[in-house]
N, C-alpha and C positions, 0 to 999 in steps of 0.2 A: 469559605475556602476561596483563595486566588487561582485565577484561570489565568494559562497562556494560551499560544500559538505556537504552530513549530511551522516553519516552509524547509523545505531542502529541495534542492535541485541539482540536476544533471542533466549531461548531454550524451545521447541515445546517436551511435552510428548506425542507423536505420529510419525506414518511414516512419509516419505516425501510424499507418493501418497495421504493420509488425510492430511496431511495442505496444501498442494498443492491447493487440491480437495475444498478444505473451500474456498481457498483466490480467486478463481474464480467465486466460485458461491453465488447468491448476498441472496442468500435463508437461505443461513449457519450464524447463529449468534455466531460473533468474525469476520468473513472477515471482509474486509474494505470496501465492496459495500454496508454490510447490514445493514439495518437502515436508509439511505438516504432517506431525504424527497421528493426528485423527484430522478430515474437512468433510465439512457439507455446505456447500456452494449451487445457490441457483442465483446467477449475473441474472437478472433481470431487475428492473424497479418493483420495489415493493417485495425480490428475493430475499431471500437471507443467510446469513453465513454464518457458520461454528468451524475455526481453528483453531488446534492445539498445538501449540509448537514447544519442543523442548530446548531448551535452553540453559544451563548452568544449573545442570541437575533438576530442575524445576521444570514441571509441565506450567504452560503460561495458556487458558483458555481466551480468545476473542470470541466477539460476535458483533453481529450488526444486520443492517437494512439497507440493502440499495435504494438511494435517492433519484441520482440518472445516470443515465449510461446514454452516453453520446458520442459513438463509434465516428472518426477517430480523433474526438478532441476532449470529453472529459468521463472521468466516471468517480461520482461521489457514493460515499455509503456512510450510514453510524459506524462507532467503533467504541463497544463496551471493554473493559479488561481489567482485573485485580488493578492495576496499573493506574487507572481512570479511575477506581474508588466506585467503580458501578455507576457511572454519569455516564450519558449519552452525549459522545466526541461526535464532530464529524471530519472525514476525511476528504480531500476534492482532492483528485488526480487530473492534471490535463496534459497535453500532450500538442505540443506545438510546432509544426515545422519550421527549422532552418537552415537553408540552404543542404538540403538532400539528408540531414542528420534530424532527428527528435526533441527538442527541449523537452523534460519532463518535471512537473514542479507537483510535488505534494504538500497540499497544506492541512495540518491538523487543529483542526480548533474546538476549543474547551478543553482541554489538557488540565488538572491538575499541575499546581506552581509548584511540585514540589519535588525532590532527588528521583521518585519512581515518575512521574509525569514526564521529566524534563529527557528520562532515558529514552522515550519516544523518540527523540532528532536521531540517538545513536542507532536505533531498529530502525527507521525509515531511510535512514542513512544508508547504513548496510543493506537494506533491500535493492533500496535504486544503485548503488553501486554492481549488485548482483546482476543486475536488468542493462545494465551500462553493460558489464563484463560480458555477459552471454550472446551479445551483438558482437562485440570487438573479438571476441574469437571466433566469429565466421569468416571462411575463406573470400 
């Protein structure tokens, strides 16, 4: 089976220690926890996560393992899913100041080369956009 890569990135109108701060906790609307129709989340190294998110009729189960979590510049975990074919992904989020705003770059590696794999850029897509959004609509 061929593997890729996905990176996506965006620019965060806030600190790194608030979007950090968002993309952990599953309470903040824009992270990528919140909203899930079932989670169990312990952010720690060596935690692990079960989301269900619904999607185009379809329950979509993840899971994974936190790698590190490096408050406020990166947090990687695995990421299993139908999706991935049951291979263990991983994902690194970092979060990089500049000039008073967040660069935020996720890169997925070991992706599955194939139509369901590559729909990974379009969900990580739409996450960090969600995460962009929910900053730009603070006063």
């Amino acid at each position: 089976m061929n593997l890729t890569d996905i990176t996506v990135s965006r620019t965060v109108p806030a600190s790194p220690e608030a979007v950090f701060d968002v993309w952990l906790d599953p309470k903040s609307p824009g992270g990528p926890w919140f909203g899930a129709h079932r989670l169990i989340l312990n952010a720690a190294v060596d935690g692990l996560f079960y989301s269900a998110i619904r999607h185009e009729g379809h329950t979509w189960p993840h899971y994974g393992r936190f790698l590190q979590i490096e408050r406020p510049h990166r947090v990687e975990h695995t990421w299993v899913s139908e999706a991935t074919k049951g291979l263990e992904t991983v994902v690194t989020v970092t979060f990089e100041s500049r000039g008073g705003q967040t660069s935020v770059t996720l890169r997925h590696t070991g992706v599955p080369d194939d139509e369901m794999g590559r729909r990974h850029e379009e969900g990580w897509s739409w996450v960090l956009s969600s995460l962009a959004g929910r900053f730009a609509s603070r006063p």
